[in-house]
PDB file of N, CA, C and O in Angstrom:
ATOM      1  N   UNK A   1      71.412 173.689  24.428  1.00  0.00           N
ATOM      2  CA  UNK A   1      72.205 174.818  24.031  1.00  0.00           C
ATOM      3  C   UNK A   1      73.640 174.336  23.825  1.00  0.00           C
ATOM      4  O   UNK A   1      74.133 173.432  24.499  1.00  0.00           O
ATOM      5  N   UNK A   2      74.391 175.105  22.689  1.00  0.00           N
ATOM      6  CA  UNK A   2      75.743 174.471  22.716  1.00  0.00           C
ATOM      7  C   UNK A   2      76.275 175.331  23.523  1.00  0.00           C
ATOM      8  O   UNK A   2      75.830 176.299  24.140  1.00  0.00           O
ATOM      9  N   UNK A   3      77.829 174.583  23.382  1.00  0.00           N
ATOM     10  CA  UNK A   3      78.862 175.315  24.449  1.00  0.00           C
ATOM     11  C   UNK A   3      79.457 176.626  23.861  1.00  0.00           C
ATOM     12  O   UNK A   3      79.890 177.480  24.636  1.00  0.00           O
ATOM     13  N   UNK A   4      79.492 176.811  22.520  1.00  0.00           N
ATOM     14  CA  UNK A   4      79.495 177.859  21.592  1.00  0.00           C
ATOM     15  C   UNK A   4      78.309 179.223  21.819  1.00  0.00           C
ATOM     16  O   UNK A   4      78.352 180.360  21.350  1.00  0.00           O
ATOM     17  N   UNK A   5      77.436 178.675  22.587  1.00  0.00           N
ATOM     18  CA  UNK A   5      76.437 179.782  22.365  1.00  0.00           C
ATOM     19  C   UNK A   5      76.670 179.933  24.050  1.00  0.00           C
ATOM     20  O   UNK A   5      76.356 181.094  24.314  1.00  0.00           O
ATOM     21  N   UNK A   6      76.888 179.571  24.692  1.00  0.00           N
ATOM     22  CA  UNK A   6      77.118 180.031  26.035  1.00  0.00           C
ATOM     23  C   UNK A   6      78.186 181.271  26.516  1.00  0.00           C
ATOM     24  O   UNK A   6      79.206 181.565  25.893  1.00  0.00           O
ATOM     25  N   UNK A   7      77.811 181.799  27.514  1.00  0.00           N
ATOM     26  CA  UNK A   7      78.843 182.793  28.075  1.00  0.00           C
ATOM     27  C   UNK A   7      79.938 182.299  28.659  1.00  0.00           C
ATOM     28  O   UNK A   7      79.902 181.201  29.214  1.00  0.00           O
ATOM     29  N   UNK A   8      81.285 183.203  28.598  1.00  0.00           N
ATOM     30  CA  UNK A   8      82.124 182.434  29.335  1.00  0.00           C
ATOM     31  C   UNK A   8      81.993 183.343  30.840  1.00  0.00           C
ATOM     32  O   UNK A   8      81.630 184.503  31.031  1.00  0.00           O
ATOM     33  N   UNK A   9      82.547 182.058  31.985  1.00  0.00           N
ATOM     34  CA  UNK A   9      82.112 182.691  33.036  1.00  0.00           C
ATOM     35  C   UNK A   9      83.623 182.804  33.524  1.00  0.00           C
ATOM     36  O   UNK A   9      84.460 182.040  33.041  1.00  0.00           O
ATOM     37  N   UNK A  10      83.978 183.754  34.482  1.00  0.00           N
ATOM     38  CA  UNK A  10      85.359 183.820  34.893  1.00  0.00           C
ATOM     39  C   UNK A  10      86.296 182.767  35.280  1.00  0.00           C
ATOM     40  O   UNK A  10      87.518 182.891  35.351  1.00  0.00           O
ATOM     41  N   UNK A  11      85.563 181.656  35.538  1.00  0.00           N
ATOM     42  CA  UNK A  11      86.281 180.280  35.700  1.00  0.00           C
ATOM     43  C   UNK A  11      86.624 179.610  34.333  1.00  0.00           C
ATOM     44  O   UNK A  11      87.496 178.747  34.440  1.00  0.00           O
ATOM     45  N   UNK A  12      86.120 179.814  33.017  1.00  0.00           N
ATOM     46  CA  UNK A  12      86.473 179.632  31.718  1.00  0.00           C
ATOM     47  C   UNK A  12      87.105 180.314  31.239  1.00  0.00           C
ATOM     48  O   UNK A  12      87.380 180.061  30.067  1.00  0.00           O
ATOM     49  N   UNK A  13      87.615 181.397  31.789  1.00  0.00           N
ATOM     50  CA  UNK A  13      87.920 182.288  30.864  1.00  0.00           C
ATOM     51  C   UNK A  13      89.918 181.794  30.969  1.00  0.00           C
ATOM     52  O   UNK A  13      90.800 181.467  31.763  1.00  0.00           O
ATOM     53  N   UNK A  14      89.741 181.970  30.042  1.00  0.00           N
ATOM     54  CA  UNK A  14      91.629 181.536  29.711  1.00  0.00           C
ATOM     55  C   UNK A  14      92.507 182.259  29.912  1.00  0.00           C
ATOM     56  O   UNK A  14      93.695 181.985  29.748  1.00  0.00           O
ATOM     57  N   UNK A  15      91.838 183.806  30.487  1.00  0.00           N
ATOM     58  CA  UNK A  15      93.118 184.797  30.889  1.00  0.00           C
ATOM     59  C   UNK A  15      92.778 185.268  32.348  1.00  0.00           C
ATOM     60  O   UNK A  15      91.679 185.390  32.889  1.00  0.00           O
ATOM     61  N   UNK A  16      94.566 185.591  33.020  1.00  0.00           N
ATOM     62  CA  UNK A  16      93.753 185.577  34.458  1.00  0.00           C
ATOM     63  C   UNK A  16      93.458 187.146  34.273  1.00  0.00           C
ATOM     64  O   UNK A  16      93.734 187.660  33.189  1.00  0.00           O
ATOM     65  N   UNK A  17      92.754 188.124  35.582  1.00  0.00           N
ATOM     66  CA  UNK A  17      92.584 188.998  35.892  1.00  0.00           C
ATOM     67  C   UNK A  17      93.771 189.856  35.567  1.00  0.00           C
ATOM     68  O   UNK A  17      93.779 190.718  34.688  1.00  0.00           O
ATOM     69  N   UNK A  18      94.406 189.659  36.065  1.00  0.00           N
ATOM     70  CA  UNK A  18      96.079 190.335  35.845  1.00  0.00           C
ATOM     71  C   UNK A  18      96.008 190.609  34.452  1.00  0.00           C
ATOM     72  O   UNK A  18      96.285 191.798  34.291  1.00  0.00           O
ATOM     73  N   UNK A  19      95.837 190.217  33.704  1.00  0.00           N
ATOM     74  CA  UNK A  19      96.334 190.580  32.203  1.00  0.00           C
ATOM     75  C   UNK A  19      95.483 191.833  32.074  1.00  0.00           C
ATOM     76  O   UNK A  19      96.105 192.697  31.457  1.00  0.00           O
ATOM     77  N   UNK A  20      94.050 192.291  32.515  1.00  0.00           N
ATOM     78  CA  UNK A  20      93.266 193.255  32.175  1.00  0.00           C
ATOM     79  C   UNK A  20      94.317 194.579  32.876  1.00  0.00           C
ATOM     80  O   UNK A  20      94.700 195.614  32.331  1.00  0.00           O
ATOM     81  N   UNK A  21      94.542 194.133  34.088  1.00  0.00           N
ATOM     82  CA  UNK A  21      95.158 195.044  34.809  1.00  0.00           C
ATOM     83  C   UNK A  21      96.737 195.775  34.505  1.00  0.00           C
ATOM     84  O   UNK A  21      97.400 196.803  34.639  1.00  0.00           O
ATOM     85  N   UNK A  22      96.746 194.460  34.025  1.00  0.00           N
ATOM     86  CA  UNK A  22      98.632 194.861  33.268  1.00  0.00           C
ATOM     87  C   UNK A  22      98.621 195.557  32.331  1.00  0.00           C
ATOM     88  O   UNK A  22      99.481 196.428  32.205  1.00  0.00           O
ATOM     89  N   UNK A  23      97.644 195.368  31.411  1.00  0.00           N
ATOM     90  CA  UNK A  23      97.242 196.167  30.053  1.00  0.00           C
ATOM     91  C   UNK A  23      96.623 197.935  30.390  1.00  0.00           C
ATOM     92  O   UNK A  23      96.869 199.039  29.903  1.00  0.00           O
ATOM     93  N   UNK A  24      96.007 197.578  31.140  1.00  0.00           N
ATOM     94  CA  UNK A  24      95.562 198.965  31.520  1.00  0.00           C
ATOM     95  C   UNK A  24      96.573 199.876  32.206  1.00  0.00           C
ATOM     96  O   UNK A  24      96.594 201.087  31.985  1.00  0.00           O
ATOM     97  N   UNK A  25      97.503 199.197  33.135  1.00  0.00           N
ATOM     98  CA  UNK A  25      98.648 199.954  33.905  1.00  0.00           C
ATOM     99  C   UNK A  25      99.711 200.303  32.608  1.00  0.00           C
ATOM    100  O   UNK A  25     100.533 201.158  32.940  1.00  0.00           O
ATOM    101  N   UNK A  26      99.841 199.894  31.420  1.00  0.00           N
ATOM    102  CA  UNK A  26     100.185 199.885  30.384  1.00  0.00           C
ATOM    103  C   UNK A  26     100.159 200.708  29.591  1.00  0.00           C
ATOM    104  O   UNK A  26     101.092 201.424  29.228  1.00  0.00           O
ATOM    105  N   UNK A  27      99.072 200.699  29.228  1.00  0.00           N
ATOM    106  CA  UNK A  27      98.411 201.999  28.628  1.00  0.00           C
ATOM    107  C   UNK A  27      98.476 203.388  29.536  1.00  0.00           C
ATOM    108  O   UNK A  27      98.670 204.496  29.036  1.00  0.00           O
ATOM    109  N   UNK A  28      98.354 203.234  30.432  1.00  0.00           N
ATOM    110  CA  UNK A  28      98.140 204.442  31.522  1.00  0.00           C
ATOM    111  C   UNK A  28      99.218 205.347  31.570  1.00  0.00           C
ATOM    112  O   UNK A  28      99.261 206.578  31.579  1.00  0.00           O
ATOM    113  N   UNK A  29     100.328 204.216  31.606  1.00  0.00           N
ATOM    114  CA  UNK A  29     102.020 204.674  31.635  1.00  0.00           C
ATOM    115  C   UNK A  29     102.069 205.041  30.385  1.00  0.00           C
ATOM    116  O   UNK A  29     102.053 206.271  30.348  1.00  0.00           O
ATOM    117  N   UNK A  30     102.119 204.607  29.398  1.00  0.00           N
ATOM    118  CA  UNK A  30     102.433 204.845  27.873  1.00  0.00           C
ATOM    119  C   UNK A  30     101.631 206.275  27.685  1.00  0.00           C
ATOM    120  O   UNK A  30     101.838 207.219  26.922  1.00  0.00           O
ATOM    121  N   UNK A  31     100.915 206.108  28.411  1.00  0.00           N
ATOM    122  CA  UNK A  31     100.154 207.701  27.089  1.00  0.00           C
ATOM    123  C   UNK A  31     100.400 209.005  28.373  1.00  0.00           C
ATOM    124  O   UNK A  31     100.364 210.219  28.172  1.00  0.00           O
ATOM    125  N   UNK A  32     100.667 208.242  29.794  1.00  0.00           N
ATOM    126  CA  UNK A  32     101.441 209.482  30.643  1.00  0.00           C
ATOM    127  C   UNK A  32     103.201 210.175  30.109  1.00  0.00           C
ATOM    128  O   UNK A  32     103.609 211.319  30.307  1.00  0.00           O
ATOM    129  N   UNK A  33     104.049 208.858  29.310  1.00  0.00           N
ATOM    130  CA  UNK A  33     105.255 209.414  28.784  1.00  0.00           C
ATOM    131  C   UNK A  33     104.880 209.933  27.986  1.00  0.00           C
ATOM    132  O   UNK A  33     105.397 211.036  27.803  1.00  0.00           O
ATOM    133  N   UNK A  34     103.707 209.471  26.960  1.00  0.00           N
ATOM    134  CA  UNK A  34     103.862 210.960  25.495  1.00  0.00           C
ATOM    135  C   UNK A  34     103.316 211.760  26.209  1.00  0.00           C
ATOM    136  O   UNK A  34     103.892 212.798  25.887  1.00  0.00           O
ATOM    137  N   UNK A  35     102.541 212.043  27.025  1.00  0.00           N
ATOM    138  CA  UNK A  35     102.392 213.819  27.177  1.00  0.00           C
ATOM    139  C   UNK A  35     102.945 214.113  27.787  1.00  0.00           C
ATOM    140  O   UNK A  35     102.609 215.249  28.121  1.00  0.00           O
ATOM    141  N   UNK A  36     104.119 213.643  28.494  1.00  0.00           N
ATOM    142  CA  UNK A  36     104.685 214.198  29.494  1.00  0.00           C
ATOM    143  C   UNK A  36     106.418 214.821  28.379  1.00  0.00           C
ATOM    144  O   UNK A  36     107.078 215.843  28.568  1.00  0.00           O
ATOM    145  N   UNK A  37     106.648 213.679  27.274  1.00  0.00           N
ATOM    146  CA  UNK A  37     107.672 214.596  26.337  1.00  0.00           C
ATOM    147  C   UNK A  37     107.057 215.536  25.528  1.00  0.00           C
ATOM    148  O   UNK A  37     107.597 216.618  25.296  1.00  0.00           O
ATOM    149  N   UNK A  38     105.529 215.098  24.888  1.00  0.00           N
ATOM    150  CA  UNK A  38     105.072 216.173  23.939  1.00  0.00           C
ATOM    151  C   UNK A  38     104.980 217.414  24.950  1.00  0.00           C
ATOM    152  O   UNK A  38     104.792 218.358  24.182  1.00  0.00           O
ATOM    153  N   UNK A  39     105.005 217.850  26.050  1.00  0.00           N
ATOM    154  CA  UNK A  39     105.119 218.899  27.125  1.00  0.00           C
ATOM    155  C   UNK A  39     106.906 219.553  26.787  1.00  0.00           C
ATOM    156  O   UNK A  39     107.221 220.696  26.456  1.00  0.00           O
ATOM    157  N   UNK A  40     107.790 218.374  27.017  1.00  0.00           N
ATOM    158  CA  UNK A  40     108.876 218.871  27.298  1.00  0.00           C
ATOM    159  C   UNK A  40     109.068 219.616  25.716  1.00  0.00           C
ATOM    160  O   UNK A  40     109.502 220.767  25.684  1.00  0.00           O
ATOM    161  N   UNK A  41     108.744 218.945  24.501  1.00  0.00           N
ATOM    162  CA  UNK A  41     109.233 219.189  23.302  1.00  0.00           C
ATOM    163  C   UNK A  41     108.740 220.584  23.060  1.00  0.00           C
ATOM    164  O   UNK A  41     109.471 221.140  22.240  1.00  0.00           O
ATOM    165  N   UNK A  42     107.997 221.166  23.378  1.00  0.00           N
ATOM    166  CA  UNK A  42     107.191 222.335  23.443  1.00  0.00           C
ATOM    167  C   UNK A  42     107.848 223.386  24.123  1.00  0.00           C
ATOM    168  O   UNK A  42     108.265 224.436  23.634  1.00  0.00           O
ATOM    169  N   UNK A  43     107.924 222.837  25.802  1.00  0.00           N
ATOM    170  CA  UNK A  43     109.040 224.104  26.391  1.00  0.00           C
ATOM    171  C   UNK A  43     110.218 224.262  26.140  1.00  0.00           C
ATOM    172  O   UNK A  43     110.770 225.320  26.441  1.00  0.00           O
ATOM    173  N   UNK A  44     111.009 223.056  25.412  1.00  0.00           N
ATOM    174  CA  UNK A  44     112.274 223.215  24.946  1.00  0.00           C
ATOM    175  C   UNK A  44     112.024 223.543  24.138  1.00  0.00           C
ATOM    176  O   UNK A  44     113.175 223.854  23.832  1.00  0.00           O
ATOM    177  N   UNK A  45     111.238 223.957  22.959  1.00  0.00           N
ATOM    178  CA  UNK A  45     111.360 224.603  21.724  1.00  0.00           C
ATOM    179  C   UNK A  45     112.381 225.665  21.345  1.00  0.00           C
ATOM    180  O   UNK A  45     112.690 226.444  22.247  1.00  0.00           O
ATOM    181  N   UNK A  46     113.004 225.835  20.051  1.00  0.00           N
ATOM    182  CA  UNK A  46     113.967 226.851  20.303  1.00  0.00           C
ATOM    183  C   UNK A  46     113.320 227.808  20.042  1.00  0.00           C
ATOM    184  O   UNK A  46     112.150 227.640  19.700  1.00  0.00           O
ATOM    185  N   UNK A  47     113.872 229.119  20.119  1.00  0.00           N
ATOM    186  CA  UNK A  47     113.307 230.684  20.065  1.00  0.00           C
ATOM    187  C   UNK A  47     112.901 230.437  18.687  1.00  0.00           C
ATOM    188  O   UNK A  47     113.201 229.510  17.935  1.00  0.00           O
ATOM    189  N   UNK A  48     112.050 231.601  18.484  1.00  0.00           N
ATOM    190  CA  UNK A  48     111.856 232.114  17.044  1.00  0.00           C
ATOM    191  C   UNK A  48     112.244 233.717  17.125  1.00  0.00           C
ATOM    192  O   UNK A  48     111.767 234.610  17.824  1.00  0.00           O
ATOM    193  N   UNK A  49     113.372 233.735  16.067  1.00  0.00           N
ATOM    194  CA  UNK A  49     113.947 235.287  16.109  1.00  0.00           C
ATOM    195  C   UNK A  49     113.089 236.281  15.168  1.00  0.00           C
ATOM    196  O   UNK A  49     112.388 235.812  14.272  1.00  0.00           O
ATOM    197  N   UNK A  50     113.172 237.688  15.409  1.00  0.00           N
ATOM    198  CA  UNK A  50     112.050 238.565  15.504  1.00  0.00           C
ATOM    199  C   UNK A  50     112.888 238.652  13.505  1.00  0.00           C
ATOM    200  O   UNK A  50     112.157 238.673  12.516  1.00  0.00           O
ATOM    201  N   UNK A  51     114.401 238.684  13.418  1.00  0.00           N
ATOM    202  CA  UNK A  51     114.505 238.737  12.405  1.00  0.00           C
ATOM    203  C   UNK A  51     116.408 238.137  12.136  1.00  0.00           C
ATOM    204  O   UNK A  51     117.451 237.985  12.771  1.00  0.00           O
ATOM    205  N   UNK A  52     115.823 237.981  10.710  1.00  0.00           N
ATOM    206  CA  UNK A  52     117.172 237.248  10.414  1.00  0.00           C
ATOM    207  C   UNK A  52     118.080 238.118   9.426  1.00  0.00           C
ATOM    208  O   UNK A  52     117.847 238.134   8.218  1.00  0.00           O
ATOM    209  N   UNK A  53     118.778 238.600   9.814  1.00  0.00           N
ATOM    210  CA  UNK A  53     119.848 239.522   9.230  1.00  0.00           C
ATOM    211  C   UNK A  53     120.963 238.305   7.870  1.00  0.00           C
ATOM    212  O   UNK A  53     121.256 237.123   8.053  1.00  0.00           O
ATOM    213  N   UNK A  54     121.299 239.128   6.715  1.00  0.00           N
ATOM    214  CA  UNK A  54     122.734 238.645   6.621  1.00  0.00           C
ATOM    215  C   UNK A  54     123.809 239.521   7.291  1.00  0.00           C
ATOM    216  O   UNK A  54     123.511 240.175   8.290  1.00  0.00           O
ATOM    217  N   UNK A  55     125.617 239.567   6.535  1.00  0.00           N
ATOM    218  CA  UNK A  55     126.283 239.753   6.756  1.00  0.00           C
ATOM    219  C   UNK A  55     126.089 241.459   6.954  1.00  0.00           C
ATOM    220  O   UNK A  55     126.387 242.106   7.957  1.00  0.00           O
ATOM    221  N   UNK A  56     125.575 241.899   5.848  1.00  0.00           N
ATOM    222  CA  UNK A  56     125.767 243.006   5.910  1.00  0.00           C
ATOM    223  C   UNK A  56     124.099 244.233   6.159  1.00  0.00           C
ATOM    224  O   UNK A  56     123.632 245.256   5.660  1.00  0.00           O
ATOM    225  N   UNK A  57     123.745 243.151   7.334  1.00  0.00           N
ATOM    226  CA  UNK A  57     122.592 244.105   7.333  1.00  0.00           C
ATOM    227  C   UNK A  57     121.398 243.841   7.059  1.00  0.00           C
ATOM    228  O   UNK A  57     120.573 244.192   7.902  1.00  0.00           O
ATOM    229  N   UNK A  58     120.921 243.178   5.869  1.00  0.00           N
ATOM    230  CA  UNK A  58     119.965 243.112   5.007  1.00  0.00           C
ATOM    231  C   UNK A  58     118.955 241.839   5.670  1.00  0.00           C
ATOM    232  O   UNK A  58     119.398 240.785   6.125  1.00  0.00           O
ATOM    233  N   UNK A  59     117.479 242.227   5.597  1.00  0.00           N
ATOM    234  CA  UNK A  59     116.952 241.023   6.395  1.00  0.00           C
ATOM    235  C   UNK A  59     116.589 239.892   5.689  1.00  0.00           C
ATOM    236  O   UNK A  59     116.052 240.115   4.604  1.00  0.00           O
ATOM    237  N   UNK A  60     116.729 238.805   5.994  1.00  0.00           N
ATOM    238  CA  UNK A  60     116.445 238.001   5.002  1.00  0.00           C
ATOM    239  C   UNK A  60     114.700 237.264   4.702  1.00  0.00           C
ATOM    240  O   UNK A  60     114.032 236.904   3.733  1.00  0.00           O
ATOM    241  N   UNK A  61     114.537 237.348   6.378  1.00  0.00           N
ATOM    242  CA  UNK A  61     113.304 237.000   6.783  1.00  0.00           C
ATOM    243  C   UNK A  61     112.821 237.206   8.056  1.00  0.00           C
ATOM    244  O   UNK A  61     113.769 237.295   8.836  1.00  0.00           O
ATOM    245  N   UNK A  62     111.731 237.323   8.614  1.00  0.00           N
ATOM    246  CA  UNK A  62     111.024 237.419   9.938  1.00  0.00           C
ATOM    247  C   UNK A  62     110.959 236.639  10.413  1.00  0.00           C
ATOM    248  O   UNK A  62     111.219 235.571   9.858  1.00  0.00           O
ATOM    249  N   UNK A  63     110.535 236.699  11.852  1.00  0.00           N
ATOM    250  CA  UNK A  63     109.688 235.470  12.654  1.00  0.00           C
ATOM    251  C   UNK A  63     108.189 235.276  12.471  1.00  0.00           C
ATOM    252  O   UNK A  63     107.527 234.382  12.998  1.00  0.00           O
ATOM    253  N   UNK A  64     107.820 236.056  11.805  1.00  0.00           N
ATOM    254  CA  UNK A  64     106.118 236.377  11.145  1.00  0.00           C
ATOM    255  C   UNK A  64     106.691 235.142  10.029  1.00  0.00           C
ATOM    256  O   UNK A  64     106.160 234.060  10.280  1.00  0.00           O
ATOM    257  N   UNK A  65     107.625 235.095   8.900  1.00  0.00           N
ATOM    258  CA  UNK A  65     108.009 234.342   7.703  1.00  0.00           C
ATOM    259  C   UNK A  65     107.981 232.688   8.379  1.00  0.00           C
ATOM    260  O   UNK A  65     107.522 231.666   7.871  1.00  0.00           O
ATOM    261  N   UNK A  66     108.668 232.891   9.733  1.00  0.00           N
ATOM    262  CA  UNK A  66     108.958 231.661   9.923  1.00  0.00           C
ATOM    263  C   UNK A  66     107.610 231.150  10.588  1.00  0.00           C
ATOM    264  O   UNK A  66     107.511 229.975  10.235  1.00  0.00           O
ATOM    265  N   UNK A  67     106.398 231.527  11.482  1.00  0.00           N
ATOM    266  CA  UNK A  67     105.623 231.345  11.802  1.00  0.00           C
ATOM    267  C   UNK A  67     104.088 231.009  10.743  1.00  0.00           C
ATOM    268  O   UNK A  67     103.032 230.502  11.121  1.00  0.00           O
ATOM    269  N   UNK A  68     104.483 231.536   9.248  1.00  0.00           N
ATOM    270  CA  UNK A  68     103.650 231.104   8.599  1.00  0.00           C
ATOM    271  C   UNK A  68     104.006 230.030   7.334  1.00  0.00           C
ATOM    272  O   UNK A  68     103.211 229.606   6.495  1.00  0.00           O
ATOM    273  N   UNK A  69     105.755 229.659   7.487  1.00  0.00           N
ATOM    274  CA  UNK A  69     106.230 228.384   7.111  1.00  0.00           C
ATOM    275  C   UNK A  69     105.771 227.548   7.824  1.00  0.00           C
ATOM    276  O   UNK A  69     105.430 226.568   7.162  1.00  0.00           O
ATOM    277  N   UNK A  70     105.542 227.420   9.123  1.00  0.00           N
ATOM    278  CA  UNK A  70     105.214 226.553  10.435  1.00  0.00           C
ATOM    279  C   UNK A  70     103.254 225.709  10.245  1.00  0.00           C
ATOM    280  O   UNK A  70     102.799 224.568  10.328  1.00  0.00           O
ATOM    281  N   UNK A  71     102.608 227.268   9.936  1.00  0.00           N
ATOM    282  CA  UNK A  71     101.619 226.969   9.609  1.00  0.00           C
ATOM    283  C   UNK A  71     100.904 226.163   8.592  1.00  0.00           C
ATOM    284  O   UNK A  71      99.728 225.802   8.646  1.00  0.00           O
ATOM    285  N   UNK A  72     102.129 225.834   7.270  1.00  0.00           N
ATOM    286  CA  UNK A  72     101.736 225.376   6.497  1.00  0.00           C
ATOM    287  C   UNK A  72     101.256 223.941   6.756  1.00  0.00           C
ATOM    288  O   UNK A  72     100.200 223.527   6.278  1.00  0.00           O
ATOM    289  N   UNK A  73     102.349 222.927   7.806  1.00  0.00           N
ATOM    290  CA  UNK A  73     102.491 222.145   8.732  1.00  0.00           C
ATOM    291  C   UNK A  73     101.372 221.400   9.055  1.00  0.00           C
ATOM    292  O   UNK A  73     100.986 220.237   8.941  1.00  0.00           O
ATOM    293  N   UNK A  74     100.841 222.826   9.651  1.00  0.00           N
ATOM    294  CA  UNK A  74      99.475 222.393  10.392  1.00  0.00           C
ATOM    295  C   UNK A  74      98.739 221.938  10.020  1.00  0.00           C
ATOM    296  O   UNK A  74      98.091 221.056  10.584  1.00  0.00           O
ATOM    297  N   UNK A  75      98.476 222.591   8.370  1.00  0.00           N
ATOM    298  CA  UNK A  75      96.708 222.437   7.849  1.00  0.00           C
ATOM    299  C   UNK A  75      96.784 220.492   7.990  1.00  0.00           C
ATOM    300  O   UNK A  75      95.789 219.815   7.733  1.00  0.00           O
TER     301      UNK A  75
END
């Protein structure tokens, strides 16, 4: 059998243990900060006003207007 077709066994292997572990503590942290800002970005969101007046009164648009600008977003 060649040495090509063999398994490597943990004494061959060219990376120590630590690297699996570092990578994983890595990842773990990394995807705990995005949900932990995609959380904050959400409760800090600013208001959405019920309506938007001009100077003299007149509305210009809703929060229904602005909620289905938002939606477009989504699709």
């Amino acid at each position: 059998m060649s040495i090509a077709a063999q398994p490597l066994t943990s004494v061959d292997s060219a990376l120590s243990p630590w690297w699996l572990r570092t990578v994983l503590i890595v990842m773990v942290l990394g995807f705990a900060g995005l949900i932990v800002i995609t959380s904050l970005a959400y409760r800090n969101a600013p208001p959405i006003p019920a309506q938007v007046l001009d100077a003299q009164g007149i509305c210009l648009f809703t929060g229904d207007d602005i909620s289905q600008g938002q939606a477009i977003f989504l699709k």
